[in-house]
Residue frames as qw, qx, qy, qz and C-alpha x, y, z in Angstrom:
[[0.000, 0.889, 0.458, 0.000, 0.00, 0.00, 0.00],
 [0.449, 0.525, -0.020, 0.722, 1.39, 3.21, -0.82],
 [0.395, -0.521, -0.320, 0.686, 2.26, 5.99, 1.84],
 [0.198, 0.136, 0.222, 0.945, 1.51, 8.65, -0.52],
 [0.049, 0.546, 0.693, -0.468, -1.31, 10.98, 0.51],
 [0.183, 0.282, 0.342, 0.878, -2.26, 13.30, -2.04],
 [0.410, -0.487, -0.771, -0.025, -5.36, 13.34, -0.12],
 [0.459, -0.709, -0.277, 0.458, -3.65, 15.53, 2.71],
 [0.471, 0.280, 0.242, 0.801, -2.06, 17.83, 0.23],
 [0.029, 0.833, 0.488, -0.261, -2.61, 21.28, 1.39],
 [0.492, 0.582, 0.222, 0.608, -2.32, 23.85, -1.30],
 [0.034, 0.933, -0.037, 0.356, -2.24, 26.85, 0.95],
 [0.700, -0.644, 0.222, 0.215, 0.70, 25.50, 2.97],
 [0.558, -0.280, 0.518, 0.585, 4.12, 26.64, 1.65],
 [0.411, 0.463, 0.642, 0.452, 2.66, 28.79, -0.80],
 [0.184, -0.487, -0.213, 0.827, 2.32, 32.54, -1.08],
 [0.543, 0.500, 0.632, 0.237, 0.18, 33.50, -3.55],
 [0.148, -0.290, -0.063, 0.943, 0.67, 37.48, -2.98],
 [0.265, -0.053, -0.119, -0.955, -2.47, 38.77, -4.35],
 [0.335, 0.068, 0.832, -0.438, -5.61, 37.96, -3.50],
 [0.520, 0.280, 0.807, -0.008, -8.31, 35.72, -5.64],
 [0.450, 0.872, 0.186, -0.046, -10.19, 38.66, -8.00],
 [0.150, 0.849, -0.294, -0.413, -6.80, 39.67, -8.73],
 [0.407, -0.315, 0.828, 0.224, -5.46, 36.68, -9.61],
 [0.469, 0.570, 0.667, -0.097, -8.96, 35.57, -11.59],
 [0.223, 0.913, 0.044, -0.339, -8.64, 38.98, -13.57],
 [0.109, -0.692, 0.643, 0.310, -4.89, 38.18, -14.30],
 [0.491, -0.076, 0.847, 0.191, -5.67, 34.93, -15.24],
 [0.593, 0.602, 0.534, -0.022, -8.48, 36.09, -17.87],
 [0.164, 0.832, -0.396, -0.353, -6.03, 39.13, -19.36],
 [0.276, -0.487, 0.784, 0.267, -3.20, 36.02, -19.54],
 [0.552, 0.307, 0.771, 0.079, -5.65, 33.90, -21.66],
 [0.210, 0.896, 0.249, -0.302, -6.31, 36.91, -23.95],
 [0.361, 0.893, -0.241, 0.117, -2.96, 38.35, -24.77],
 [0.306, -0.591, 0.746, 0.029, -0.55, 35.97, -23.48],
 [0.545, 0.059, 0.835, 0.052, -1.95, 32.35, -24.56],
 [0.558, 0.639, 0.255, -0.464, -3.01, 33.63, -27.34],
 [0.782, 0.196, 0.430, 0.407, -1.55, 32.46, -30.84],
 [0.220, 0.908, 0.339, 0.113, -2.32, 36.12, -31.71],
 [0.628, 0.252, -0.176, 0.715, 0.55, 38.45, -32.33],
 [0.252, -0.896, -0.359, 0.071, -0.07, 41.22, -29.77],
 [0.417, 0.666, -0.376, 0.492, 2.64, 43.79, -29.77],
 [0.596, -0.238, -0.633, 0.434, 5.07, 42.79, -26.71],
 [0.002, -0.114, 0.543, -0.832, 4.75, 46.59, -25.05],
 [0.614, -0.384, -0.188, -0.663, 0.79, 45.82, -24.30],
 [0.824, -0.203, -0.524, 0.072, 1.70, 42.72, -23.15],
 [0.481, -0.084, -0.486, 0.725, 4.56, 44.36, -20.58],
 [0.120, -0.417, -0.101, -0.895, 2.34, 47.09, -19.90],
 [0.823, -0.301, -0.291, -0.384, -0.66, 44.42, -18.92],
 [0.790, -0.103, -0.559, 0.230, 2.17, 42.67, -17.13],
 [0.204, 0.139, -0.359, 0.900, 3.62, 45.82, -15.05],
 [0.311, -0.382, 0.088, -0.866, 0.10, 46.56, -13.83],
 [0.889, -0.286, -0.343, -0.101, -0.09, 43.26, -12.27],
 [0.785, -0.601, 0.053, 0.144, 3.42, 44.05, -10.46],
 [0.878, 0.104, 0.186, 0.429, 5.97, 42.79, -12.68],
 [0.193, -0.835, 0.165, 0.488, 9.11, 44.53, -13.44],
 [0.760, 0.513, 0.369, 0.155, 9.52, 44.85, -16.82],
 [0.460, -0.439, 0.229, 0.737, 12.56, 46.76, -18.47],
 [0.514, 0.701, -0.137, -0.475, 12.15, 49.01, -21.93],
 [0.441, 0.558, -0.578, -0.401, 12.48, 46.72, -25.00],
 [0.538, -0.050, 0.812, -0.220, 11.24, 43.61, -23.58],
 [0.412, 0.088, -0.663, -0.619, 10.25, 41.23, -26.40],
 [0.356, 0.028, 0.875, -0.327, 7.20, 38.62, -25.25],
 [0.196, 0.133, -0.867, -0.438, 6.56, 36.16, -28.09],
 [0.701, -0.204, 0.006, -0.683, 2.73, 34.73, -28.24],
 [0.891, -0.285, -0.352, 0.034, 1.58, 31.60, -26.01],
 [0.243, 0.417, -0.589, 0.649, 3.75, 32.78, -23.29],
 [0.611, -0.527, -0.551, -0.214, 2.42, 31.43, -20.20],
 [0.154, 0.386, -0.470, 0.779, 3.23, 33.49, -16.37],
 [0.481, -0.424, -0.760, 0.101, 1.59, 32.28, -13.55],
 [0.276, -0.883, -0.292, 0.241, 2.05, 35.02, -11.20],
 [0.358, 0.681, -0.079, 0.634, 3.48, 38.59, -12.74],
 [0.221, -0.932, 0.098, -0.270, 4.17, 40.10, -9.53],
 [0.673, -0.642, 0.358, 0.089, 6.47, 37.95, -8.59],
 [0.813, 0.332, 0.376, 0.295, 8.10, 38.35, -12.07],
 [0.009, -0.857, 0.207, 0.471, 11.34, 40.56, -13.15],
 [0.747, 0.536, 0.333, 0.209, 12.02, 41.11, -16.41],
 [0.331, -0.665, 0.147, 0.653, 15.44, 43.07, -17.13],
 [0.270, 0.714, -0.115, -0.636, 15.90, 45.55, -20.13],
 [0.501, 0.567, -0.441, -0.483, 15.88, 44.31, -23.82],
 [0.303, -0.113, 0.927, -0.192, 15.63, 40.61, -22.72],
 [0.493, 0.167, -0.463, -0.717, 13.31, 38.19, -25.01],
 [0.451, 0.011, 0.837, -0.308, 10.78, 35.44, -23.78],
 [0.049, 0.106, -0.858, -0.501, 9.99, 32.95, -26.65],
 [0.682, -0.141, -0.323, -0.640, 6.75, 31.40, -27.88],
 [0.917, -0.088, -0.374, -0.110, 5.21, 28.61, -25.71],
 [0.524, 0.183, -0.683, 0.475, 7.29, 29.60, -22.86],
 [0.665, -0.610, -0.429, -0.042, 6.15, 28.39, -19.52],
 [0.370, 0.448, -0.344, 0.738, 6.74, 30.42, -16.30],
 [0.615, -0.679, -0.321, -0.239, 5.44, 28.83, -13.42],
 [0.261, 0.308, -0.503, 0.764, 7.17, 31.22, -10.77],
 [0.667, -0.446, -0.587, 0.107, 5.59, 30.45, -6.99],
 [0.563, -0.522, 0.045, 0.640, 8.66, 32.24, -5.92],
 [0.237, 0.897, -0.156, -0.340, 10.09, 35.67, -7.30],
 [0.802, 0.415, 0.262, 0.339, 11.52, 34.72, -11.37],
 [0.005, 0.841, -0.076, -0.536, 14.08, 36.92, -12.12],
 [0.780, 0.474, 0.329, 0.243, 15.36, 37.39, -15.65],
 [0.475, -0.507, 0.018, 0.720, 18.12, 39.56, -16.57],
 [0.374, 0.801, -0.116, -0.454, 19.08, 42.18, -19.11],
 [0.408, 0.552, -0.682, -0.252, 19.98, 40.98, -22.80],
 [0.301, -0.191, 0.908, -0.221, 18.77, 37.56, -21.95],
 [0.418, 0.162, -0.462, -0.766, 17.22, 35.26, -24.14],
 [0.597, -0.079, 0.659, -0.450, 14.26, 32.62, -23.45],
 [0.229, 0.219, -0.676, -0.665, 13.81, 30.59, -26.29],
 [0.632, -0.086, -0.234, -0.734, 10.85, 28.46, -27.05],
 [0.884, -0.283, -0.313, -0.200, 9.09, 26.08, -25.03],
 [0.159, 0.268, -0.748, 0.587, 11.89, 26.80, -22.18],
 [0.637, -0.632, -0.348, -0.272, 9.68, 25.90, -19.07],
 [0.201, 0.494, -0.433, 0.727, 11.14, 27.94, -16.16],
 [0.668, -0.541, -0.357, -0.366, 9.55, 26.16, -12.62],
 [0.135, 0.435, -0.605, 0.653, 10.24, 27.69, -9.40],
 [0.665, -0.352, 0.166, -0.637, 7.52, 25.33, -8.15],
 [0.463, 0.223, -0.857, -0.024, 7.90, 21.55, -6.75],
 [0.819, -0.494, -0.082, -0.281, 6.88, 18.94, -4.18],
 [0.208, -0.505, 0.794, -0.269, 8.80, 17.45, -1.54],
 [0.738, 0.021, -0.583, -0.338, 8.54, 13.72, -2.56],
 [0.237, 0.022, -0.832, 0.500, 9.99, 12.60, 1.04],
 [0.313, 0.149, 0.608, -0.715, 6.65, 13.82, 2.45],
 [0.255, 0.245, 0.934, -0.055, 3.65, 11.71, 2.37],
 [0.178, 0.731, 0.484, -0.447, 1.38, 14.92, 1.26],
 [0.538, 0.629, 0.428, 0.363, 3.13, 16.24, -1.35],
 [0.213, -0.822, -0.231, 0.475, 4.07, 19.70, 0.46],
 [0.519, 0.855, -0.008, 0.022, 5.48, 22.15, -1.66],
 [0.677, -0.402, 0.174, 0.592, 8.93, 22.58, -1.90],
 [0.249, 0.958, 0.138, -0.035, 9.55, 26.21, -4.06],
 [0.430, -0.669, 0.060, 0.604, 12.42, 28.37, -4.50],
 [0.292, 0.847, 0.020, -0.444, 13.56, 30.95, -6.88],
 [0.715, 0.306, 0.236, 0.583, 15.47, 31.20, -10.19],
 [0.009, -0.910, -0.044, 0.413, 17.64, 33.49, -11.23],
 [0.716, 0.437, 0.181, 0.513, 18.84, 33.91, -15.02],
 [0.186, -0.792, 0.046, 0.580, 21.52, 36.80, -14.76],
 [0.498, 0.717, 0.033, -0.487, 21.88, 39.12, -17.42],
 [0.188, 0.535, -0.664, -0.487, 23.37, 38.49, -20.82],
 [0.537, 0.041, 0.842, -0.013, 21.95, 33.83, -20.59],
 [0.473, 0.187, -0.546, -0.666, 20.52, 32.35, -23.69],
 [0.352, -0.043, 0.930, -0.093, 18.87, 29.29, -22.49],
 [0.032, 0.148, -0.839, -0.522, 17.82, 27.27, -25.31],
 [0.560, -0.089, -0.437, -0.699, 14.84, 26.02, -27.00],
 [0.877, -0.229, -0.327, -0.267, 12.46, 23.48, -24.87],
 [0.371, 0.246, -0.643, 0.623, 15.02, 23.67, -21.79],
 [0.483, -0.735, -0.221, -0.422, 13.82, 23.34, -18.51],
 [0.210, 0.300, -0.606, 0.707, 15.72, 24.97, -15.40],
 [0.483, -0.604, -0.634, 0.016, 14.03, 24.05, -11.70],
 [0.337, -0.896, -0.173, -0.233, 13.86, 25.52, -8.67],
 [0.648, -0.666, 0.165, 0.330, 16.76, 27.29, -6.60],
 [0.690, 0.228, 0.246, 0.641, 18.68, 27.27, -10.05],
 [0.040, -0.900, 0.032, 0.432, 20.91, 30.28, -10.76],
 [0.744, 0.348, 0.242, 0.517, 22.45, 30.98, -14.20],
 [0.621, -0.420, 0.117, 0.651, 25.47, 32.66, -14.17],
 [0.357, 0.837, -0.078, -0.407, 25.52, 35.82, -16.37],
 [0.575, 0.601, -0.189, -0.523, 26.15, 34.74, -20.02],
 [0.217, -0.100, 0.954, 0.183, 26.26, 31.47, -19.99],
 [0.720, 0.167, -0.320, -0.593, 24.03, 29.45, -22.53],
 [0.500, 0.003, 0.831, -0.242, 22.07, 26.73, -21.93],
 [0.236, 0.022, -0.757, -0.608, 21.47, 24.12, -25.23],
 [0.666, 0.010, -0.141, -0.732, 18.35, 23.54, -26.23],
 [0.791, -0.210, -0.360, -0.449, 16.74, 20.53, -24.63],
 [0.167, 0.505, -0.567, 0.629, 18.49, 20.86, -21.18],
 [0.576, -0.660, -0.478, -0.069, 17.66, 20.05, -17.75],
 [0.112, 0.631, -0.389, 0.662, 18.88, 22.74, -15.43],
 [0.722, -0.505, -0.472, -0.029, 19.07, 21.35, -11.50],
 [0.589, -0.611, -0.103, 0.518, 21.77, 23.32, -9.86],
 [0.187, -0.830, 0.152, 0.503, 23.67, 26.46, -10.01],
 [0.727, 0.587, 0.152, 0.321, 24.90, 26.95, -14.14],
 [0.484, -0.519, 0.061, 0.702, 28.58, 28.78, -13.40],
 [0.296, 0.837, 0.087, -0.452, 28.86, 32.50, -15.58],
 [0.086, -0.634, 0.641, 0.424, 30.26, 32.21, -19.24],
 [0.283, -0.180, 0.940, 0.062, 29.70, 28.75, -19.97],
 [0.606, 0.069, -0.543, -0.577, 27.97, 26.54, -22.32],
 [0.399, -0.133, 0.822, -0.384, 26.06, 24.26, -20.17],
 [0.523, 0.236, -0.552, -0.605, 24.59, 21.58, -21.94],
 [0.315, 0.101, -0.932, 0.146, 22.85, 18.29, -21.04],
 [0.607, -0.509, -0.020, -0.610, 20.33, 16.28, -18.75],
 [0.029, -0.909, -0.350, 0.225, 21.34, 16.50, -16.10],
 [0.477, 0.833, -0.010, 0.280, 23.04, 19.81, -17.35],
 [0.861, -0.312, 0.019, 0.400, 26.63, 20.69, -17.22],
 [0.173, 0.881, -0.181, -0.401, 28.95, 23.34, -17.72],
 [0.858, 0.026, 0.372, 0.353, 31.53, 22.11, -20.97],
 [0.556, -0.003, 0.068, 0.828, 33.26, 25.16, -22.24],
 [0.122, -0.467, -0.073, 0.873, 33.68, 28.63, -22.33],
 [0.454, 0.632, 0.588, -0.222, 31.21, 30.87, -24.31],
 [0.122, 0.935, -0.278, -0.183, 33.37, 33.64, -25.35],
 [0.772, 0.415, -0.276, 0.395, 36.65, 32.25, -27.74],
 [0.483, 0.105, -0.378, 0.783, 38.55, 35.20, -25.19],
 [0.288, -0.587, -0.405, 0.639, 38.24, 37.58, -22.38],
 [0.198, -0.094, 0.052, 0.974, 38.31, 40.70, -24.85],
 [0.187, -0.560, -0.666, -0.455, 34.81, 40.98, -25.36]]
């Protein structure tokens, strides 16, 4: 017989939602509109729609259609930085994104999880942080607690579980750093 309880799973334990229900409900019917949409919306409505939910958005943000964001307030977005089509961004915990940083499609960025050691399922959260300059690749996905290291790239169909070190091509699942991005230092 299993010991899992899904049963006992409480959803408001270990969870902060920061805003309360009608705002969330409201966000969620804008995000079906002009985010999930296939429709090309232009990206400042979208950061506009996203900065009056919280988010910090930078000037020259690009945000590609089907872009999914679970909670904008607890979403920075640093200057001239691009988030691909069909990328997921389920941030629990505050997402940060740097400047000049690219998201490519179908990344799926999740600063949310469960603690499998516990019989309920409890959450187990923590933040990401892409610092500025990262490419991380098409249909990559980076978990919680992960920090990439300003301009390192991460290849397309990655798994990111721990700390990505700055510079580096990190590549793999799970992912790894395996050489310098830059040919030399004079850049």
């Amino acid at each position: 017989m299993t010991r899992v309880r899904n049963d006992l799973f409480d959803a408001k334990k270990g969870l902060d939602r920061g805003r309360p229900k009608l705002v969330e409900a409201v966000w969620y019917l804008l995000k079906v509109a002009f985010f999930l949409s296939a429709l090309p919306w232009p990206s400042s409505l979208k950061c506009r729609i996203l900065r009056w939910f919280g988010a910090s958005i930078g000037q020259g943000v690009v945000i590609k259609p089907r872009v999914n964001i679970h909670l904008p307030w607890k979403l920075s977005i640093g200057d001239y930085s691009w988030v691909g089509e069909e990328a997921c961004i389920i941030n629990f915990e505050p997402l940060v994104i740097g400047k000049h940083c690219c998201v490519s499609q179908r990344a799926f960025l999740c600063c949310g999880n469960h603690d499998y050691r516990s019989p309920d399922m409890a959450y187990r959260n923590a933040p990401i942080v892409v610092e500025d300059g990262v490419w991380i690749g098409a249909q990559v996905f980076v978990g919680p607690g992960v920090t990439i290291g300003e301009d390192a790239v991460v290849t397309a169909a990655s798994a990111v579980f721990s700390d990505m070190n700055a510079g580096m091509v990190c590549a793999g699942v799970p992912c790894v750093a395996t050489k310098p991005r830059w040919r030399d230092d004079s850049l």
